[in-house]
C-alpha positions, 0 to 999 in steps of 0.5 A: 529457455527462461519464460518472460514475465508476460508468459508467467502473467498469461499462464497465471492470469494474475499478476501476483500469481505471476510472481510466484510461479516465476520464483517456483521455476527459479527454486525449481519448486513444482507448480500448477494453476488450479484456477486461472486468475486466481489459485495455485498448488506448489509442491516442494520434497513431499510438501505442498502449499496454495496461494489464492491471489495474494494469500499465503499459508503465512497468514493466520485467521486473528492476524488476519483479522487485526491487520484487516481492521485498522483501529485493531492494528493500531491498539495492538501496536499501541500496546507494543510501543510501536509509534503509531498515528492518534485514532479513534473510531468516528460514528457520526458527522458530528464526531468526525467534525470534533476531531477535526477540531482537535487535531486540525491536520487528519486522515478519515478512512474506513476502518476496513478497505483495500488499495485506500478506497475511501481515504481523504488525507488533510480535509481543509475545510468542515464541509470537506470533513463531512464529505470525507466521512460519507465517502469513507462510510462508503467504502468501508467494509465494516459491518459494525457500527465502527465503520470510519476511522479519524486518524491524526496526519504523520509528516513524512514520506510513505514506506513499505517494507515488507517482512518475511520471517526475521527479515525485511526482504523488499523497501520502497518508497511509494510516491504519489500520483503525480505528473511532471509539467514540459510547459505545453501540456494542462494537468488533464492531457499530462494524466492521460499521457502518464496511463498510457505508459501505466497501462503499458506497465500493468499498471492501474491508471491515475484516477480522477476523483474527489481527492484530486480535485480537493488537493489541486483545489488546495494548490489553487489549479485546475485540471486545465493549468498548464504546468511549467517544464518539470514543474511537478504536481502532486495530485493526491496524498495517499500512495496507493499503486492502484491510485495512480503512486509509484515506487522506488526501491530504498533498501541500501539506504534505510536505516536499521532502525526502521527494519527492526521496527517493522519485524517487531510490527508483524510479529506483534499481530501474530504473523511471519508475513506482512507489508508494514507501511511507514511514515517518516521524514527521513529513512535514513536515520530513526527520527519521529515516525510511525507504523501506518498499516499492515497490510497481511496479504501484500501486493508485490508488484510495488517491488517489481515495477520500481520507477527508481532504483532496480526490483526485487524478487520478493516472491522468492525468500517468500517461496523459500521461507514457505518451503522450509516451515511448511 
């Protein structure tokens, strides 16, 4: 009798892991969690491999480190012509609020973090700039002087799409956080309602902070307005799955275009094995676009906690991409 997902989340106590030890008993590759939450050994015809989290032999240490420090990965793909976001590198207030300026619509993040910690999309004002960048300056991970990153914003939807080899194996379209109004409810009980069924999914709640509060102040609500039946209300501007987003699976209709750039991405920064983040106004056809991030050791579950369209087993190619070059 074939496990449940929650088992495999029970035995692993990780849901990437998860994932993983669900695609070993598909491919019939051996497993063993070495250490609940965290690491487990795979062994396949005489071969044997780890995966710690989220972290693949896949993954080698410069690539790591360029997909890890965005102004990096934005200068390598640069060099590649692969179309990517204005960016410079912000040391200061002052540096930040010149390119504020120069660009008017922009993104401040960290040059270093994870799940888009940090990250202001679209500051309106000089004192939301300066916020943004103390907030970004934060969270970032940075250990030099080049902690916070002013990026010009793409127009467009947010895709990942994650490469395996000379594949792209899994799209979607990631939403963000956001609730649909039924004309009773205010946005604050709409939220709480919403991460009951997140939480019923695994899924990391809709948080409350200075990005929520700056778009619905953009909007000209609160958290008290009572939105109308579906009226929808788009509560923040990145996408992150562990901010609140959602995703829908988009495969069929994404265009080649966008999968041969992707490809083109991981392998420009060295690696078989990455989540390429995608802006653009239209999947379907190749239109102004650019590659966001790469994201070298990608979360899966956006790939199996789809809102729309049906999952994809990512972690099997992985597995079996793994098997065959190991």
């Amino acid at each position: 009798m074939s496990k449940t997902y929650e088992q495999y989340l029970k035995e692993a106590g990780n849901v990437h892991l998860a994932y993983y030890i669900e695609a070993a008993d598909i491919l019939n590759i051996k497993y063993t969690i070495l250490i609940p939450s965290l690491m487990a050994k795979f062994e396949y015809e005489g071969k044997h491999w780890f995966i710690i989290n989220t972290a693949t032999p896949l993954t080698n240490t410069t690539s790591t480190t360029i997909a890890k420090r965005k102004n990096l990965t934005n200068k390598i793909l640069s060099d590649f012509n692969i179309p990517v976001p204005k960016q410079i590198p912000l040391e200061s207030k002052r540096e930040a609020l010149k390119f504020f300026e120069q660009y008017k619509d922009i993104v401040i993040k960290p040059s270093q973090q994870l799940g888009g910690n940090g990250v202001t999309l679209l500051p309106k004002t000089k004192r939301d700039v300066i916020r943004a960048f103390k907030h970004a300056y934060k969270s970032s991970k940075a250990k030099d002087r080049y902690r916070v990153i002013g990026e010009e914003f793409i127009q467009g939807e947010n895709y990942r799409l994650l490469v395996v080899g000379d594949k792209v194996e899994g799209i979607v379209r990631r939403k963000s956080a956001h609730v649909i109004g039924n004309g009773k409810e205010s946005i604050k009980e709409l939220i709480r309602k919403e991460n009951i069924e997140r939480k019923k999914n695994i899924l990391k709640p809709i948080t409350i902070d200075n990005e929520v509060r700056l778009r619905l102040e953009n909007l000209h609500i609160n958290m008290k307005y009572i939105p109308k039946e579906n009226e929808e209300i788009i509560l923040r501007y990145n996408c992150n799955l562990s901010t609140g987003g959602t995703t829908q699976e988009c495969s069929r209709e994404t265009h080649q275009y966008y999968k041969d750039l992707a490809v083109k991405a991981v392998k420009a920064i060295g690696t078989q094995f990455g989540g390429v983040d995608i802006i653009t106004p239209d999947i379907t056809k190749p239109a102004k676009c650019a590659v966001n991030e790469i994201n070298y050791n990608p979360g899966l579950r956006l790939h199996y906690k789809v809102d729309e369209g049906e999952s994809v087993k990512v972690a099997i190619p992985i597995l079996e991409y793994i098997s065959k070059i190991i």
